[in-house]
C-alpha positions in Angstrom: 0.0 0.0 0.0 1.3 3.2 -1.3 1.7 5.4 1.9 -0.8 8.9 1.9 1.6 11.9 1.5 1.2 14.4 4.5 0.6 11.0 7.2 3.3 12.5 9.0 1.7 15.9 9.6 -1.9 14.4 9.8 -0.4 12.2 12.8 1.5 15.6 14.5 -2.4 17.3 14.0 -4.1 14.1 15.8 -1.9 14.1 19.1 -2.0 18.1 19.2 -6.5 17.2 19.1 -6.7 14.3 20.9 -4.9 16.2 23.1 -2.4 13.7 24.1 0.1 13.9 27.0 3.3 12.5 25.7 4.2 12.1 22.3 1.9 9.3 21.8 3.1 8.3 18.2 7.2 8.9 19.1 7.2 11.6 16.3 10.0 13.3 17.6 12.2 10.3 16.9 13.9 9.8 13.4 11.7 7.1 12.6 8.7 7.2 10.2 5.5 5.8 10.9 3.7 3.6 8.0 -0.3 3.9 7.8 -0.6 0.3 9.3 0.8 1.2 12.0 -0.5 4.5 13.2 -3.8 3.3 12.3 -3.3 0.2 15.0 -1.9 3.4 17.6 -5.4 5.5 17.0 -7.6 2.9 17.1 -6.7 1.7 20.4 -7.3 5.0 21.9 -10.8 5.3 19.9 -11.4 2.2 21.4 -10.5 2.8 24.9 -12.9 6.2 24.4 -15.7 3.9 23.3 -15.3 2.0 26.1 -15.1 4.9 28.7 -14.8 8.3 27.7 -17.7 8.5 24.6 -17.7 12.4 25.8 -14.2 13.0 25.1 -14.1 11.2 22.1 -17.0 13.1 20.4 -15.6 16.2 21.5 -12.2 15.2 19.9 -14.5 13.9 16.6 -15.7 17.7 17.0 -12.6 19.2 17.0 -11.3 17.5 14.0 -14.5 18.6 12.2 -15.5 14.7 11.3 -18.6 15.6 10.1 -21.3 13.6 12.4 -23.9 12.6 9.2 -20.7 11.6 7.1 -19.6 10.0 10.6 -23.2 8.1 10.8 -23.4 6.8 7.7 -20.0 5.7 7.6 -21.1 3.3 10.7 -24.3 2.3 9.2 -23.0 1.3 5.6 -19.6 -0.6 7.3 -19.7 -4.3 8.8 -16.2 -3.5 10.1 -15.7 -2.8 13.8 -16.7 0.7 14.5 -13.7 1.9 16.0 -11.6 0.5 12.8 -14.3 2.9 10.8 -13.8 6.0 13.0 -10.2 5.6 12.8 -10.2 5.9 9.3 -12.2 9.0 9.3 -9.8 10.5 12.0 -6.8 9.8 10.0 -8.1 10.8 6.6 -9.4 14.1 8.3 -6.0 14.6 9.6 -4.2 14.4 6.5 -6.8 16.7 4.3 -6.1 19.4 7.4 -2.2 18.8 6.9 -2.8 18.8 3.2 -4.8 22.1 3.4 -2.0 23.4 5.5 0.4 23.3 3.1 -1.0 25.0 0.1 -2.3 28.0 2.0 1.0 28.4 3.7 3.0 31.3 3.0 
């Protein structure tokens, strides 16, 4: 699988709105992370806010301006696990801010 350009970015944008305590993903390091594997990193925390923090998660789903119809039917249309579905959202909202970023900077 070809790798989406701007991940990197899109990632930086998710721990600065999921409002992380530690560099979650270990972007600082040299190392790049492949889709695969961030995706595994952001859907365990989705999960865990399923499981205990739906509030927080919806407000972070707010904050990344997943759009809540989009996010709806999304769920309703997919037989995969709805934390695997909302994690792709997530990232692919990350990486059109990130993208957007980039042209409109000066």
């Amino acid at each position: 699988m070809k790798e989406p350009s701007n991940l990197q970015e899109g990632l930086a944008l998710f721990e600065r709105d999921f409002q992380l305590e530690k560099s979650y993903l270990n972007l600082d390091a040299d190392v790049t992370i492949g889709y695969e594997e961030a995706f595994i990193l952001i859907m365990r925390i989705v999960e865990e806010l399923l499981a205990k923090d739906f509030t927080r998660l919806i407000n972070c789903l707010y904050r990344l301006d997943v759009l809540e119809d989009k996010l709806k039917i999304a769920l309703s249309e997919s037989n995969k696990n709805p934390a695997s579905v909302i994690t792709e959202m997530i990232i692919e909202r990350e990486i059109q801010k990130a993208e957007t970023r980039k042209r409109h900077k000066p």
